[in-house]
C-alpha positions as CSV (number, residue, x, y, z in Angstrom):
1,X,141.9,115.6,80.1
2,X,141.8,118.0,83.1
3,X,139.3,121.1,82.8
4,X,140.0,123.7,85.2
5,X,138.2,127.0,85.1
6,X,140.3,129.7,86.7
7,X,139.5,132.7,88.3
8,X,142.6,135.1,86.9
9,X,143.4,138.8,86.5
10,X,142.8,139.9,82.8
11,X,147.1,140.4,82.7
12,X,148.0,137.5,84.3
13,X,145.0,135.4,82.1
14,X,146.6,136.7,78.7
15,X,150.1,135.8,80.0
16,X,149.1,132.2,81.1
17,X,147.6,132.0,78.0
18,X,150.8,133.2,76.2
19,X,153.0,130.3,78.0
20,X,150.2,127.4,77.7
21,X,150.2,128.7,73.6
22,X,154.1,128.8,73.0
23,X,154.1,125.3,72.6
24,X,155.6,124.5,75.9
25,X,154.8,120.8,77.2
26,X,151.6,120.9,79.7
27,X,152.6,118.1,81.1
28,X,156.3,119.6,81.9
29,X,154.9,122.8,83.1
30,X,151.9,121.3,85.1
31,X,154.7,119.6,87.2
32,X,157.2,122.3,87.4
33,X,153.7,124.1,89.6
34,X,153.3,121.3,91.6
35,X,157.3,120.9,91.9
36,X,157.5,124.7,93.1
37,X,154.1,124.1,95.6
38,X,155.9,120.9,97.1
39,X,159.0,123.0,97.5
40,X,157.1,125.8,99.3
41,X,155.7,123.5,101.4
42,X,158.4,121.8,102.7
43,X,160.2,125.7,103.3
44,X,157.0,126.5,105.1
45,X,157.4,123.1,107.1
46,X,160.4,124.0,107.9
47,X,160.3,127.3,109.6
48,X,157.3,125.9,111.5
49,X,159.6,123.1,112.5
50,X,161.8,126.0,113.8
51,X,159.1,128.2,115.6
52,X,157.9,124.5,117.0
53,X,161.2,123.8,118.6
54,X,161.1,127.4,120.2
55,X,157.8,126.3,122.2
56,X,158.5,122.8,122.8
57,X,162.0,124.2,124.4
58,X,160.6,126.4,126.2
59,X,157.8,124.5,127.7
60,X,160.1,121.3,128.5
61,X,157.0,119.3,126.1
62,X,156.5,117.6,122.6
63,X,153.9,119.4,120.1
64,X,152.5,116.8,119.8
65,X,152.1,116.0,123.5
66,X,150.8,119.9,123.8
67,X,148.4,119.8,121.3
68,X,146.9,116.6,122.9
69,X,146.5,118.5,126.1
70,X,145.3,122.1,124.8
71,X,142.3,120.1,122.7
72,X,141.5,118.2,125.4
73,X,141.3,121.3,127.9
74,X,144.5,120.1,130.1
75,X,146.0,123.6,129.0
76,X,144.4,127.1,129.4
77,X,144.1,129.5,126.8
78,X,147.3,132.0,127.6
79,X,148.2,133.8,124.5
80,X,151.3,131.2,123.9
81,X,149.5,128.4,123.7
82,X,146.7,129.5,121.4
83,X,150.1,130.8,118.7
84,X,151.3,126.8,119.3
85,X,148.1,125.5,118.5
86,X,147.7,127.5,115.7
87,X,151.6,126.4,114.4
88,X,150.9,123.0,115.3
89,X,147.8,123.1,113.0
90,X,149.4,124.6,110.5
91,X,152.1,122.2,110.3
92,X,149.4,119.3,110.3
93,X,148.0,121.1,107.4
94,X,150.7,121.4,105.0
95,X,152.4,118.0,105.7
96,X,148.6,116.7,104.7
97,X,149.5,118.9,101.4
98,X,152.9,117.8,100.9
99,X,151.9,114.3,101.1
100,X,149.5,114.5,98.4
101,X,151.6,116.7,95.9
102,X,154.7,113.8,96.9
């Protein structure tokens, strides 16, 4: 048995309490929140997939390949490269999320 404590709005408390006391299956509705988290994660993967391509186009290089070189200190700090770090952590981030959730 899971015991979370919540930190919740007084209106949306009562109306979580009013679907979690309807007699609605917990274990059907703690999966439809994790089933809409994965889905947001992979539309959020996917648009930084999309802003990824836009640097990696334009700078002839893999992310991965960049991000190598801008940790390391091969790369300076121009305002591009600091947004493409910042993506390609991102991206790191939620595919470490989605793989959980999956």
């Amino acid at each position: 048995m899971l015991d979370i404590k919540l930190s919740l709005q007084p209106d949306t408390e009562q109306k979580l309490k009013t679907i979690l006391s309807s007699g609605i299956d917990n274990e059907r509705f703690a999966q439809s929140v994790i089933n809409y988290q994965i889905q947001e994660l992979q539309r959020g993967i996917l648009n930084l997939r999309i802003e990824l391509d836009e640097f990696e186009k334009k700078y002839q290089m893999s992310s991965e390949l960049f991000y190598e070189q801008f940790f390391r200190g091969i790369l300076n700090d121009e305002a591009d490269f600091m947004v493409w770090s910042g993506l390609v952590e991102l991206m790191h981030r939620d595919q470490s999320q989605l793989q959980v959730l999956e």
